[in-house]
LOLUMFI-923950 format. One record per residue: residue number from 1; x, y, z of N, C-alpha, C in turn. Coordinates in pm, whole numbers, padded with zeros to 5 digits, m for minus. Atoms other than C-alpha are relative to their C-alpha. Example, Ala and Ser with C-alpha at 12.3 -4.5 7.8 and 13.67 -1.06 7.14 Angstrom:
BEGIN
<atom i="1" n_xx="00089" n_yy="m00119" n_zz="00000" ca_xx="01230" ca_yy="m00450" ca_zz="00780" c_xx="00090" c_yy="00120" c_zz="00000"/>
<atom i="2" n_xx="m00082" n_yy="m00119" n_zz="m00006" ca_xx="01367" ca_yy="m00106" ca_zz="00714" c_xx="m00077" c_yy="00109" c_zz="00073"/>
END
This chain:
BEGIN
<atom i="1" n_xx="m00003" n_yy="m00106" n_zz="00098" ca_xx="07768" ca_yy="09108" ca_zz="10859" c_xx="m00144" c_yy="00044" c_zz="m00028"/>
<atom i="2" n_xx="00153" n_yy="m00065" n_zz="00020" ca_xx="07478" ca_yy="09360" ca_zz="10816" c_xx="m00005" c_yy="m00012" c_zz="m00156"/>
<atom i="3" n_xx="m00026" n_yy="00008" n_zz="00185" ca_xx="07343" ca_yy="09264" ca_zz="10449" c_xx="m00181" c_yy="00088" c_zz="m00031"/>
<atom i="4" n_xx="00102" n_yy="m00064" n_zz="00076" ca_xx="07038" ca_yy="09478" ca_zz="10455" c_xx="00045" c_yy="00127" c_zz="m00068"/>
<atom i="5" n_xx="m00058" n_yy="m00135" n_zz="00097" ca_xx="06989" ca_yy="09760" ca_zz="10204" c_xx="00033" c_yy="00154" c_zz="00053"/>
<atom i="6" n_xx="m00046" n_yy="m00142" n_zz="m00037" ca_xx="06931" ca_yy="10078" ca_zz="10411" c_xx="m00017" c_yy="m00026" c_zz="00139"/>
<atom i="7" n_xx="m00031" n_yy="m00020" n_zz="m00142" ca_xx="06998" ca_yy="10193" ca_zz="10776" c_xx="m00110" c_yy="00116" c_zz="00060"/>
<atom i="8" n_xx="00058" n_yy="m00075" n_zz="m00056" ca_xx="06795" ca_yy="10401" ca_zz="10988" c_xx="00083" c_yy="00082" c_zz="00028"/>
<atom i="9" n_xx="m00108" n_yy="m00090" n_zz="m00015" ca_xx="06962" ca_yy="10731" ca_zz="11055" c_xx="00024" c_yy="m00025" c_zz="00133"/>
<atom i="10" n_xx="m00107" n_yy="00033" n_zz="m00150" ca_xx="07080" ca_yy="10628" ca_zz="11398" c_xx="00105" c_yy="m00121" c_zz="m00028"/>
<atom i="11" n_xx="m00100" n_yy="00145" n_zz="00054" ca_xx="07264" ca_yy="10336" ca_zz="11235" c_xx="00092" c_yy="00081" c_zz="m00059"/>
<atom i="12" n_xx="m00092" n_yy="m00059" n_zz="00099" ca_xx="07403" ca_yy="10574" ca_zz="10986" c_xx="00086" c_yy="00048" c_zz="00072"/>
<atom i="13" n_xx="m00082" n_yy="m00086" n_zz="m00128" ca_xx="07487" ca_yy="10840" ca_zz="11274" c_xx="00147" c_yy="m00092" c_zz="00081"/>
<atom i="14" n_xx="m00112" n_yy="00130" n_zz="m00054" ca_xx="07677" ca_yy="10531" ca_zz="11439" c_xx="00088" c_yy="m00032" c_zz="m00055"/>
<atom i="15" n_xx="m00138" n_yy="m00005" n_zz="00070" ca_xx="07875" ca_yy="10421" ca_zz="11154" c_xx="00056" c_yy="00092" c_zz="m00013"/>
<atom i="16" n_xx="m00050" n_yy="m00109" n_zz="00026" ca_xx="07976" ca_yy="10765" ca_zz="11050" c_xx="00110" c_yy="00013" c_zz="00126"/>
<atom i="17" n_xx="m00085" n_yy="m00081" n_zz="m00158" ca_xx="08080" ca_yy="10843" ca_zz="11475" c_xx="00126" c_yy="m00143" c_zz="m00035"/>
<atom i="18" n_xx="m00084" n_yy="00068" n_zz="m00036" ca_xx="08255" ca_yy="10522" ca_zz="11457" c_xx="00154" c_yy="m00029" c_zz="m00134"/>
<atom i="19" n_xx="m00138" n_yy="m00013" n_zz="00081" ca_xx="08472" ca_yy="10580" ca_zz="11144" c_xx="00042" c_yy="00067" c_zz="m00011"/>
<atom i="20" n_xx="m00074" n_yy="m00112" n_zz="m00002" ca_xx="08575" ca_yy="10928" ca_zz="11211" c_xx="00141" c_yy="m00039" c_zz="00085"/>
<atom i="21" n_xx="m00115" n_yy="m00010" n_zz="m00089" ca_xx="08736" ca_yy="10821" ca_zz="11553" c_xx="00104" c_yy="m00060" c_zz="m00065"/>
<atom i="22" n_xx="m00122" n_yy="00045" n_zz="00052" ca_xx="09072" ca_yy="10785" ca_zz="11534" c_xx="00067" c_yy="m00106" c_zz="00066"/>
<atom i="23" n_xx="m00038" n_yy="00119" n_zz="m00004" ca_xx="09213" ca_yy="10429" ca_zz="11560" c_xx="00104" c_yy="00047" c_zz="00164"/>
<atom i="24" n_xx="m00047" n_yy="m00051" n_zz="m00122" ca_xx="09320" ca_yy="10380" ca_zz="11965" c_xx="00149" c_yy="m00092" c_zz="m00010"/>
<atom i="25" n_xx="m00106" n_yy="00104" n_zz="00016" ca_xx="09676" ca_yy="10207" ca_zz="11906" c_xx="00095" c_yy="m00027" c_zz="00172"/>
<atom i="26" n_xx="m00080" n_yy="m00005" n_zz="m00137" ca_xx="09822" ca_yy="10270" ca_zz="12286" c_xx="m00112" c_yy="m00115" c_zz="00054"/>
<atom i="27" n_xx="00095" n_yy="00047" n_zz="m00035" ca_xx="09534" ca_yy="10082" ca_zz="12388" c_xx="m00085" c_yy="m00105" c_zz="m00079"/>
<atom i="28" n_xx="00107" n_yy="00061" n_zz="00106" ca_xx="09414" ca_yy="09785" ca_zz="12109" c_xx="m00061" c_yy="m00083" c_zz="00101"/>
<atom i="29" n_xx="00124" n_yy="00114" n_zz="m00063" ca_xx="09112" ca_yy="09578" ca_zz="12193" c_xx="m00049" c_yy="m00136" c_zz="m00108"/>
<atom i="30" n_xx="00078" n_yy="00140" n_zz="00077" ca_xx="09028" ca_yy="09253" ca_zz="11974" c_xx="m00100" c_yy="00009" c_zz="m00042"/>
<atom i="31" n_xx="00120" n_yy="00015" n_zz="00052" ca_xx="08716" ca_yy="09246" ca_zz="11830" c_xx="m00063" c_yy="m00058" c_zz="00059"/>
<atom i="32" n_xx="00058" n_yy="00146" n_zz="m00095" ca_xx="08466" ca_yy="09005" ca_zz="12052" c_xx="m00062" c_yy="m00076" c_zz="m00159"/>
<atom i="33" n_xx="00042" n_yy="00092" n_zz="00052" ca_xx="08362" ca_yy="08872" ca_zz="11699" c_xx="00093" c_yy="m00069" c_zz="m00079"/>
<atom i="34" n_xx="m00183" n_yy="00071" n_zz="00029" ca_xx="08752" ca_yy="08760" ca_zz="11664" c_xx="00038" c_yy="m00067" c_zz="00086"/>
<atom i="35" n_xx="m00108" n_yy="00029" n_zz="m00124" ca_xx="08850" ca_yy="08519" ca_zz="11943" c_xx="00142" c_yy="m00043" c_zz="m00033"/>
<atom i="36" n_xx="m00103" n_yy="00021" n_zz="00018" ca_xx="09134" ca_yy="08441" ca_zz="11757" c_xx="00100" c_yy="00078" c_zz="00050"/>
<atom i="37" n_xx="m00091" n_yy="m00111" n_zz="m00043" ca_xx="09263" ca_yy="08743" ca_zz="11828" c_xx="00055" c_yy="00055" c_zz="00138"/>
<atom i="38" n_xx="m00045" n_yy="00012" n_zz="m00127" ca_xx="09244" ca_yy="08729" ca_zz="12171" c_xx="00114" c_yy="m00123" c_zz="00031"/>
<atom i="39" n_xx="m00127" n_yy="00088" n_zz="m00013" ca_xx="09475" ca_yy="08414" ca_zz="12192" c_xx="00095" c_yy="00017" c_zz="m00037"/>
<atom i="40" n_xx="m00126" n_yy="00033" n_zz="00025" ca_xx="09803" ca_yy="08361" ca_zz="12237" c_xx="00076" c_yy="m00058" c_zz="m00134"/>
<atom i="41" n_xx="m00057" n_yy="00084" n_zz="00081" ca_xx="10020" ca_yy="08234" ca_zz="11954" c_xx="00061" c_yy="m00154" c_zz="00053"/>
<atom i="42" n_xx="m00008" n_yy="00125" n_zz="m00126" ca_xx="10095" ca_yy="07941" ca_zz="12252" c_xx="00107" c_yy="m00059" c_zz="m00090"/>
<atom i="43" n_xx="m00122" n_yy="00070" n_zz="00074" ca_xx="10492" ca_yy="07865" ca_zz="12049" c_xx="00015" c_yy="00000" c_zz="m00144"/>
<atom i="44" n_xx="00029" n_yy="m00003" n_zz="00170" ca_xx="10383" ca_yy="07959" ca_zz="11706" c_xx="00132" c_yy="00035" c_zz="m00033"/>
<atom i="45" n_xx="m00126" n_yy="m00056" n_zz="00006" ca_xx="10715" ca_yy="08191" ca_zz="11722" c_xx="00097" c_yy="m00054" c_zz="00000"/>
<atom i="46" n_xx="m00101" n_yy="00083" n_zz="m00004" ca_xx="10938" ca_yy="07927" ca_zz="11806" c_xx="m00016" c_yy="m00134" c_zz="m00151"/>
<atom i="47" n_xx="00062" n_yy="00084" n_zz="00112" ca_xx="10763" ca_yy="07676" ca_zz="11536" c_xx="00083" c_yy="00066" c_zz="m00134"/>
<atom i="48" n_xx="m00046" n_yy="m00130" n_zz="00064" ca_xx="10879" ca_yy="08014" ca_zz="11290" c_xx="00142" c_yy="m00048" c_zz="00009"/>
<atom i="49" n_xx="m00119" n_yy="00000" n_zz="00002" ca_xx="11206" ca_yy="07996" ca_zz="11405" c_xx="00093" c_yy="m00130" c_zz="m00008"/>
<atom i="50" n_xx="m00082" n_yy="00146" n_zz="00028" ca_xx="11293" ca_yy="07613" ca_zz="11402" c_xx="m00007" c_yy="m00047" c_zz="m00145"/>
<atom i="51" n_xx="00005" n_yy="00012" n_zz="00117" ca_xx="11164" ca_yy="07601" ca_zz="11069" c_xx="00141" c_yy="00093" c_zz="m00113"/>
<atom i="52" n_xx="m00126" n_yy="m00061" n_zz="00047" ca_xx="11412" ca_yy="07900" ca_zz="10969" c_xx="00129" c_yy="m00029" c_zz="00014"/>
<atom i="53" n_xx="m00137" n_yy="00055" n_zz="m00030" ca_xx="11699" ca_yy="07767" ca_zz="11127" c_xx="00029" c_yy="m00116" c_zz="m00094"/>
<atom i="54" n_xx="m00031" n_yy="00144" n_zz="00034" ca_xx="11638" ca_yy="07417" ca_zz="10970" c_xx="00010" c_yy="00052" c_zz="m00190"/>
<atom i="55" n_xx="00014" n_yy="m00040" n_zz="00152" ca_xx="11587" ca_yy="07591" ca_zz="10628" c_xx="00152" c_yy="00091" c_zz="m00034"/>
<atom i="56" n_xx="m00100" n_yy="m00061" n_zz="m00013" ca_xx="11904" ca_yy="07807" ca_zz="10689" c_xx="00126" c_yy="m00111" c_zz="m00014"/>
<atom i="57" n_xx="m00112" n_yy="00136" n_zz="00030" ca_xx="12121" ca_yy="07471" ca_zz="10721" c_xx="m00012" c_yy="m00111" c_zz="m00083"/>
<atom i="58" n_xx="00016" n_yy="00052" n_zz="00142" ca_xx="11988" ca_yy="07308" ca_zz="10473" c_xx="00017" c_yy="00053" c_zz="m00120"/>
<atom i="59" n_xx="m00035" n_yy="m00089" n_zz="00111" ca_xx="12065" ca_yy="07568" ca_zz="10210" c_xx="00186" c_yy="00030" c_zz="m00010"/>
<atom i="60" n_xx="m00136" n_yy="m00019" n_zz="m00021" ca_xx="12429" ca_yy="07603" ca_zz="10387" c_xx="00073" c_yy="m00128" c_zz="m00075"/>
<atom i="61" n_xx="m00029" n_yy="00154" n_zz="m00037" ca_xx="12455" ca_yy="07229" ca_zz="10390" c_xx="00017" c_yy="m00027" c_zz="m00157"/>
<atom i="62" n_xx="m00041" n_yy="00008" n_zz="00095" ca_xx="12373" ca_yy="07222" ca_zz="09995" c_xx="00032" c_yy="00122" c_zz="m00078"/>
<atom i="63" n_xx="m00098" n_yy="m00087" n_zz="00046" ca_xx="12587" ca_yy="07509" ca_zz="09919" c_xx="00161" c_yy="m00020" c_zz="00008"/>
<atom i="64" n_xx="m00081" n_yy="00050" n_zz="m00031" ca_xx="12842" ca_yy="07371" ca_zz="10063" c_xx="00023" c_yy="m00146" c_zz="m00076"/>
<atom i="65" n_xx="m00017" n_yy="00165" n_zz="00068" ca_xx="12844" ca_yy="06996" ca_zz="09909" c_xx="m00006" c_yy="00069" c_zz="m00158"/>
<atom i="66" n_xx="00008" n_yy="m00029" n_zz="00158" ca_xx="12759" ca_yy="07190" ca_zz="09513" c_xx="00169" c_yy="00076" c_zz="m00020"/>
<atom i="67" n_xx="m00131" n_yy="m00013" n_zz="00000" ca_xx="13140" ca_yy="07381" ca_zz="09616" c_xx="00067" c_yy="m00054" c_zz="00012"/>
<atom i="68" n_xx="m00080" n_yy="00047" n_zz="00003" ca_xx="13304" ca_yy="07128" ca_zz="09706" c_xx="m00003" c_yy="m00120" c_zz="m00101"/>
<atom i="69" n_xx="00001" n_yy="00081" n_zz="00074" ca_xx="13202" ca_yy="06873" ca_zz="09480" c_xx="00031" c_yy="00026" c_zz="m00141"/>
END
C-alpha cells in the first residue's frame, strides 16, 4: 500500500486511467499481490456441502424425535 502524501502527476494520470476503465469481467485476472486468488479451492466445495448435509439431518433427526416424543 502506497502511504505517501502526494503523487507525481504521472502517478495521478495512472490512477485516474486505471479507475475509469471499465472492469474486464469476460476475462478476470487475480491480482499478482493475491495468490490466494489464483488457487484452487482444492474440495473446499465439497467440505461446504458435507457440512450442509450433516447439518440438514441433524435438524431433521431433532425435529423428528421433539414430534414424536
Amino acid at each position: 500500500m502506497d502511504t505517501r502524501e502526494s503523487k507525481t502527476p504521472e502517478e495521478k494520470k495512472a490512477h485516474l486511467t486505471e479507475e475509469r476503465l471499465p472492469e474486464d469481467f469476460a476475462h478476470p485476472e487475480p491480482d499478482a499481490e493475491q495468490p490466494e486468488a489464483k488457487r484452487s479451492p482444492k474440495g473446499v466445495h465439497w467440505l461446504v456441502l458435507g457440512v450442509a448435509i450433516l447439518g440438514g439431518i441433524f435438524l431433521i433427526t431433532l425435529l423428528v424425535s421433539r414430534l414424536g416424543g
